[in-house]
Each structure stands twice: as structure tokens, then as C-alpha cells.
C-alpha positions in Angstrom: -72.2 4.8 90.9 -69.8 7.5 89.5 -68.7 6.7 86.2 -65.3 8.8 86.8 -64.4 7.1 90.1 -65.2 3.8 88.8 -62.6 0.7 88.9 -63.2 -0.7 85.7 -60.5 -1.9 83.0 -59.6 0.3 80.1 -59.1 -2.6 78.0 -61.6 -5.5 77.3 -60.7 -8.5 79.2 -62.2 -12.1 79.2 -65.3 -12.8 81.5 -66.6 -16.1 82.5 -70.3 -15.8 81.1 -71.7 -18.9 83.1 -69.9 -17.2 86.3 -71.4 -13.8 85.7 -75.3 -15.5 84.9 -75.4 -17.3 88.0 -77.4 -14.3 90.1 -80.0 -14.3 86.8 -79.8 -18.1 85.7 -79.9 -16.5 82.5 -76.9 -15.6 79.9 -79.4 -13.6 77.7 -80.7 -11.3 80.8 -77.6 -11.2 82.0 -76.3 -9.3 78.6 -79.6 -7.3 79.0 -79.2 -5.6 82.6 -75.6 -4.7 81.5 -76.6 -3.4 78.3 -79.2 -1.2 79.7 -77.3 0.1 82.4 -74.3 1.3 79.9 -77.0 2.8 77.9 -77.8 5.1 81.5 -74.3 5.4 81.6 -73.7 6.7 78.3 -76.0 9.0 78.5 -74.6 10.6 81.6 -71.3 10.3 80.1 -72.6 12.3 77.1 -74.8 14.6 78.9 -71.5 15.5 80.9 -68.8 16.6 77.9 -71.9 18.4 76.2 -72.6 20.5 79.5 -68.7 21.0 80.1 -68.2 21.8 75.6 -70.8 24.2 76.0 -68.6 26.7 78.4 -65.9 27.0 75.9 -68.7 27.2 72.8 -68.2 29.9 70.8 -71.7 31.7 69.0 -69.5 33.3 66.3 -71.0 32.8 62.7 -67.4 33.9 61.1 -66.3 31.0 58.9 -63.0 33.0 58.4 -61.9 32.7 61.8 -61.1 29.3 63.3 -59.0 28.9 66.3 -58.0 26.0 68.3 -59.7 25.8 72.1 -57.4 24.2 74.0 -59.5 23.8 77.3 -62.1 21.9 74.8 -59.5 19.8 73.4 -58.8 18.4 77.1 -62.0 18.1 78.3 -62.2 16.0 75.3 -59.3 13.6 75.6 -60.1 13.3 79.4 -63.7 11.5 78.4 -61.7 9.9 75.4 -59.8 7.7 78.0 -62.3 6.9 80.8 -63.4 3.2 80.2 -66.5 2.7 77.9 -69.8 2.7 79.2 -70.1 -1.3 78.9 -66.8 -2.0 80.9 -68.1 0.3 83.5 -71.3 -1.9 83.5 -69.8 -4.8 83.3 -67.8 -4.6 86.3 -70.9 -2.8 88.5 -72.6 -6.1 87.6 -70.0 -7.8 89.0 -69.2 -5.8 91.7 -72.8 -6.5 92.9 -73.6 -2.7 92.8 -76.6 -3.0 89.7 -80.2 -3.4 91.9 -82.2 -4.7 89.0 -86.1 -6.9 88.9 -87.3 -8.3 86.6 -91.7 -7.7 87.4 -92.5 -11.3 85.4 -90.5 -13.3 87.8 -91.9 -11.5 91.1 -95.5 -12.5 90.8 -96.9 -15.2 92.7 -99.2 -17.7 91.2 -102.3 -15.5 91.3 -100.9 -13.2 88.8 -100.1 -10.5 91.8 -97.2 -9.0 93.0 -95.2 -10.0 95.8 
């Protein structure tokens, strides 16, 4: 999913953890998918403003000459306001749009996998 189309709060709000564990069964694995996949997202997020920074970067060495960029200073506040990386998650895990396994629960009593 897109991180900049996504429908998630900017603000925190209040989740029912026992709601949001009943795919998993599990609180703790629960907090684990959604951690992981804001990490992804995060990443994307920061690999984004560094690729979009680095058209307006300047390769000047002058210390004496320091001017304001006001294209970077958008770009900026722009990924400043889009929701964190967790709220995002948080609400693709509830939206039912996070495909996740987990390898120790698939195998069948022979120790294979299913």
C-alpha cells in the first residue's frame, strides 16, 4: 500500500488490543507484524524525502554563503504531516491489507511444511 494515499489518523487514537489480536490469538505477535511493517514503511518514507532532498542539494563547500531553499523546506513539511509509519500500520492491519505467516505455526506434525 501507498503510504501517501493511505487513510490513517494523524493523531493517536485508542485501539481495542483484544479486538485487533483475534486474527493472531496473540497480543505480542500482533504488536510484532505492525512493528515490522512500519519499520518497511519508514524506510520507504525515508528513502523518499532523501531521493526528493537530494534535487535541491547543493555541492557548495562555501561556509560563507547559506541561503534558504524553499522547495526543500516544503518537501519537508509535506513528509512532516503525513501520519507516522506506525499509524499507517496500524490501520493496514486493521484494514486487513498486511499478508503476513508465521513458518512455526504452518508445519504439520512431521516437522514439514504445509
Amino acid at each position: 500500500m501507498d503510504y501517501k494515499k493511505s487513510t490513517a489518523p494523524a493523531n493517536t487514537i485508542t485501539r481495542d488490543m483484544m479486538e485487533m489480536s483475534e486474527n493472531t490469538g496473540n497480543i505480542y505477535e500482533t504488536v510484532r507484524i505492525i512493528g515490522k511493517r512500519a519499520n518497511q514503511i519508514s524506510v520507504e518514507i525515508k528513502h523518499d524525502l532523501e531521493k526528493k532532498l537530494q534535487e535541491f542539494a547543493s555541492y557548495n563547500d562555501s561556509l560563507e554563503e547559506v541561503f534558504e531553499n524553499r522547495e526543500q523546506i516544503e518537501i519537508s513539511r509535506y513528509f512532516e504531516r503525513l501520519p507516522k509509519a506506525t499509524l499507517v500500520a496500524t490501520q493496514e492491519y486493521v484494514d486487513n491489507e498486511i499478508y503476513y505467516r508465521n513458518p512455526v505455526k504452518d508445519k504439520d506434525k512431521f516437522g514439514e511444511e504445509i
